[in-house]
N, C-alpha and C positions, 0 to 999 in steps of 0.2 A: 638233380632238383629242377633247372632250368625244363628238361622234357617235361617234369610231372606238372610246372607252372605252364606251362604253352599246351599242353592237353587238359588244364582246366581252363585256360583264355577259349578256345578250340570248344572245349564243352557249354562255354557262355556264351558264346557268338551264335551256339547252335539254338542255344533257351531262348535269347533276342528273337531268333528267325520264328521259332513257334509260338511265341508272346507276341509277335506282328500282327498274326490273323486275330486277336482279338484284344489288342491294348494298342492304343491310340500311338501313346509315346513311342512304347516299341515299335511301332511301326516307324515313326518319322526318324528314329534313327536308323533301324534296320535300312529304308529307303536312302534315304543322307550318304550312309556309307560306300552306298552302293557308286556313291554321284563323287566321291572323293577323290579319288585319284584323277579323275578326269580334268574337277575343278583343276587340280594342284599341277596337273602336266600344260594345261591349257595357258593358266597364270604365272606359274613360278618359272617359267621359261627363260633364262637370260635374266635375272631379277637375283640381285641381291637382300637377299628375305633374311628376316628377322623373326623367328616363329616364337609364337608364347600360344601354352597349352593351359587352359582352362576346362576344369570340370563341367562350369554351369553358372548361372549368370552371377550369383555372389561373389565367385571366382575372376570372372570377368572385370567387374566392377572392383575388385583388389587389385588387382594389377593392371588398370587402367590407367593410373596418374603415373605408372613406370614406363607404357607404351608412350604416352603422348611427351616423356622428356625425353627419351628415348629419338620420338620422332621429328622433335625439333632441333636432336643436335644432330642426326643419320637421316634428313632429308633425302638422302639420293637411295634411301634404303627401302623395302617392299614390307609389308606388314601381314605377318600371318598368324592368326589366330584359329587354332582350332578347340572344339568342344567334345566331350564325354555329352551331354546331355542336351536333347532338344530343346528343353527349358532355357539353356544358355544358347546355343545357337540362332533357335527361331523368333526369338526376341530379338540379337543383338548381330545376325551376319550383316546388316546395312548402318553398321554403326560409322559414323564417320571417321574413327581412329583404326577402322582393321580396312585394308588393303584388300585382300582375302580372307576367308572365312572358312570353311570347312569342317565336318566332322572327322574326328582324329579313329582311321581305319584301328580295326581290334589288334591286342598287342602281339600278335604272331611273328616270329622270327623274318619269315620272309617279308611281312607288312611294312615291318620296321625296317626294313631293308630298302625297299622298293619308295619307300615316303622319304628317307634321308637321300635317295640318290636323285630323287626326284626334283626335294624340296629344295638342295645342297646349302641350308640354313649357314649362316656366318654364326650364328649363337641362337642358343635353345633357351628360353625359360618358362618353371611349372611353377603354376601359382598355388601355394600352399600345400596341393599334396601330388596323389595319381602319379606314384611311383610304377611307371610299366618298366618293366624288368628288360625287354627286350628293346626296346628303343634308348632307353638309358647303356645299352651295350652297345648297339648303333653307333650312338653318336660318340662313345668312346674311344671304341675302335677306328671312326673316323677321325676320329681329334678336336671333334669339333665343341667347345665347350658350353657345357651347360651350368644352367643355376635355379635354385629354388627360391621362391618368392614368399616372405609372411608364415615359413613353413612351421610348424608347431609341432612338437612331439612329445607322448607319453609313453612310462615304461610301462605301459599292459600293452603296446603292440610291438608285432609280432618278427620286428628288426629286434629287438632286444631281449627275447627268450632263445633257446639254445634254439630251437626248431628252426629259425630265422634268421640265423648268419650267416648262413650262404647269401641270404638278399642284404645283409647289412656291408658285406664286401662287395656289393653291386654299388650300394650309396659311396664308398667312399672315391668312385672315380667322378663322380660328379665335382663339377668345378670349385663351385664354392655354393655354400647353403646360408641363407640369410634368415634366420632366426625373429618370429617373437621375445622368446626371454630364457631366461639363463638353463631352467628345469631343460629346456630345448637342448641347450647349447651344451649341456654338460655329458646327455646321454648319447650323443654325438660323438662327443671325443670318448667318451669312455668304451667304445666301439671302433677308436681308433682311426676316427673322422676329424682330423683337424682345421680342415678349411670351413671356417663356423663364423658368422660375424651377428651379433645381437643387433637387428635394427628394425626390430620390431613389426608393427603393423600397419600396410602401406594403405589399410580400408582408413584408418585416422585421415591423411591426407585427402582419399576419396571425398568422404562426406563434407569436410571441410569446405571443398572447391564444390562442393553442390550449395552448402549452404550461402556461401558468397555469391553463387548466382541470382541470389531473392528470386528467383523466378515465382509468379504472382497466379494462380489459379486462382478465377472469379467466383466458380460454382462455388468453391468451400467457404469464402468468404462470405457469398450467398445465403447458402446452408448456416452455418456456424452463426451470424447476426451476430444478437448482443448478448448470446449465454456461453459458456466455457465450452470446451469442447474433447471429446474423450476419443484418441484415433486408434484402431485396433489393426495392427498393420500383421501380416500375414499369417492370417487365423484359420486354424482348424475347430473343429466340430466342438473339441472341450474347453476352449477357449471361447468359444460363441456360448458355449453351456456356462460359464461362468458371468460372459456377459447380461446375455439375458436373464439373469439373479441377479445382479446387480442394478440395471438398468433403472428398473421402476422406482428405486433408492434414490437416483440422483437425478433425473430427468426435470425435477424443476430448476437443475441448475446448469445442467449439462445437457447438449446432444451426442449422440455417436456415429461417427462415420467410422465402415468395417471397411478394411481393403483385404480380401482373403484373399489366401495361398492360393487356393483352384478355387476357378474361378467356371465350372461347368455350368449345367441349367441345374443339374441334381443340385448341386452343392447351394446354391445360391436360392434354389427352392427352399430347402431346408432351413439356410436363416432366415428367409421369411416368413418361415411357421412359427420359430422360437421368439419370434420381434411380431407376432401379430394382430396384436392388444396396439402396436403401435402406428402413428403415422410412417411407413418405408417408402421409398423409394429410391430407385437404382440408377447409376450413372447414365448409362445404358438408355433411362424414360425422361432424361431432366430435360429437356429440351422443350419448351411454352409450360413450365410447370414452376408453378413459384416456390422455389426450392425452403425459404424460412419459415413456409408453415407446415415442412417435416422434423420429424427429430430421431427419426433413424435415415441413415445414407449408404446404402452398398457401393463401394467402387468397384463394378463389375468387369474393368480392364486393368493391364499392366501398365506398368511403365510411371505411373505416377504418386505411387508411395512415399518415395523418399523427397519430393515435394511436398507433400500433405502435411507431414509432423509438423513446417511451419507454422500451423492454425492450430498445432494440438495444444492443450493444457495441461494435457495427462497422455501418456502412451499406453497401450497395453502391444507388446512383442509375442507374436502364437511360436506355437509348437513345443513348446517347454512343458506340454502335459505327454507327449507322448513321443512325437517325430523328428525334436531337435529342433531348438532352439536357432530364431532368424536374426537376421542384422537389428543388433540394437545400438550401434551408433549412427544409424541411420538416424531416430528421435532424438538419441542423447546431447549431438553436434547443435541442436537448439534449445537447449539447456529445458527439457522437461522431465517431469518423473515416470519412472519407468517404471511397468507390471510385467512379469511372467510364469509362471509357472513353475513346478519342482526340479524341474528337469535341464541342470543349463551346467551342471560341476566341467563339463569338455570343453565351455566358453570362459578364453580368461578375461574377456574385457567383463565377462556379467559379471562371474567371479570378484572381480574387481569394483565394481558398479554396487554390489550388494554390502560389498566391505564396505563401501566409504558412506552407503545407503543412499545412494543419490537411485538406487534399484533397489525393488524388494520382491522378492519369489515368492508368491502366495500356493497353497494349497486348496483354499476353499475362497468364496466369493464373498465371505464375512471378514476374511483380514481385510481383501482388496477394499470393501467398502469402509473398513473403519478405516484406513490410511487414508481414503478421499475426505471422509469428512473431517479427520484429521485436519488434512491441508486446506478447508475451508473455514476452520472455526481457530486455526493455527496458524495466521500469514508469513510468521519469520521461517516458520518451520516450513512450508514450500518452497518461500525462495532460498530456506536453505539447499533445500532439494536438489533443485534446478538447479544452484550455481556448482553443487559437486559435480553433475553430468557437463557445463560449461568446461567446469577446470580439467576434469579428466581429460576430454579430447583437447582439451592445446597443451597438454602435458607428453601429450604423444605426438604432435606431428614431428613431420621432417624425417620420415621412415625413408619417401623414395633421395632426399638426398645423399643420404646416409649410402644407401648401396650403390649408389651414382659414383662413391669415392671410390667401391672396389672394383670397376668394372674396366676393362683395360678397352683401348680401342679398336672397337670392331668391326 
């Protein structure tokens, strides 16, 4: 089984290479990878490295508040983070908590070889998932121990059907596995995985330390003035299709600032078409432009989302109609009411968010609107809202303490 998984890594390393010549992304990792080894021989030289493996920036941003206790107690220690996706990389290789950066070469037997002897990491950890079958042997047979971060699992994948035991006796030499919650922790052991510890979800503690920053963006304050404000944090196309149905509804009470997922000229054309009955303007043009006498707002760059919800009143979280569902503790950590889409049963915080209704999953753009105006003609009933999204995230922090207890000195 191990051949037949390294000649399908083998076979996807090769699709990357031909998805290069005409997809962007493919490209800046195919290129990336190329430069990894190089990075890792040139930096981890003589360096006592600490590697954490992230997918992509959501990733990153989970196991961020584990890196930086981590690096205040191992000071004399090197920080390496590598990524799966340019999205997490080219965003965050100049973050000031990673040391090194690098994209994490394909998982081929000799790759995973050549990176562990390279890297010679004191401790490994994979945030939430990116189970590579042949670096997780790696670093076994080296001794070197590893650990999984926030990691979540369900029984419809494919560690826990018959097909899938040969990779489920891969997981159990990993060190120990740190758990969201029990459903996690049970199918674990029931596979005969007992180093399991329930300490939840280390993105609670993230958003928390963002929201204690108050960091203060003037533009939104600008924009937003003295009417409510509806923030639509990383939205796709049926999520803009919902907005713009909704919009003309509430616009004498509300403006909308949109921070979409891609953020191309296509994509960003395109809500300009669906918003253009109205005043728009883009981050991008706000500069000698008097931002309060628009009432639509595109934020046409990264990096400043999880600021924004400060100024919201209402969230709307994209991707729940089609592509999976984004951080919604991102909004939730200032206690507002949350909007998304059908599509979120794989997320347990929404899951959870929608139990207690501080979140509601709409379908079409006539719930979303009867629930705003809801909350405008029903005041207890909003801030009831809001304070369920409050109490949930301080019901969860104190994830990275928690694994802080099991981690021996490294």
């Amino acid at each position: 089984m191990r051949f037949l998984y390294s000649l399908f890594i083998a076979l996807y390393s090769f699709g990357i290479f031909i998805a290069s010549f005409f997809n962007e992304k493919a490209k800046f990792l195919q290129n990336g990878r190329k430069k990894s080894f190089q990075i890792l021989e040139e930096k981890c030289e003589n360096k006592k490295v600490i590697w954490f493996h992230c997918a992509s920036l959501g990733e990153y941003e989970q196991g961020k508040p584990l890196i930086q206790k981590l690096r205040t107690k191992y000071s004399n220690c090197t920080f390496l983070v590598t990524f799966f996706s340019p999205s997490g990389y080219e965003v965050k290789k100049n973050d000031k908590d990673i040391d090194i950066a690098a994209y994490l070469p394909a998982d081929s037997p000799r790759n995973a070889r050549r990176f562990i002897r390279t890297v010679r990491p004191v401790a490994a950890f994979f945030v939430k998932y990116e189970y590579w079958y042949n670096y997780m042997k790696v670093l076994s047979d080296s001794k070197i121990p590893f650990y999984y971060l926030s990691a979540i699992f369900r029984p419809s994948q494919y560690f826990f059907k018959p097909y899938g035991r040969w990779f489920a006796r891969q997981l159990r030499t990993c060190t120990h596995f740190f758990v969201q919650n029990e459903t996690s922790a049970q199918l674990l052991r029931g596979s005969g995985i007992d180093q399991v510890a329930i300490t939840g979800d280390t993105r609670f503690d993230r958003v928390f330390a963002i929201a204690q920053q108050q960091a203060e963006l003037p533009f939104a304050a600008e924009f937003k003035g003295d009417k409510k404000l509806l923030v639509a944090g990383s939205s796709w196309q049926p999520d803009e299709s919902v907005l713009a149905e909704i919009f003309p509804k509430i616009k004498n009470s509300y403006k909308l600032l949109i921070a979409p997922h891609v953020i191309d000229k296509e994509h960003i054309n395109a809500i300009k078409d669906l918003f253009k009955e109205e005043k728009i303007v883009c981050f991008s043009e706000k500069d000698g432009k008097n931002l309060a006498e628009y009432n639509v707002l595109i934020v046409d760059t990264i990096g400043l989302l999880s600021k924004l919800y400060r100024y919201a009143d209402v969230a709307m979280i994209g991707g729940a109609f089609a592509t999976g569902l984004h951080n919604t503790l991102e909004a939730a950590v200032f206690g507002i009411p949350l909007f998304f889409g059908p599509e979120y049963a794989k997320f347990q915080e929404a899951v959870e968010l929608v139990r207690r209704k501080g979140a509601f999953s709409i379908r079409t753009s006539d719930e979303m609107s009867d629930h705003i105006a809801q909350f405008e003609t029903d005041t207890e009933f909003y801030q009831n809202t809001c304070q369920v999204c409050k109490d949930f995230v301080a019901e969860n922090l104190g994830s990275c303490d928690k694994i802080m207890t099991y981690l021996p000195e490294l």
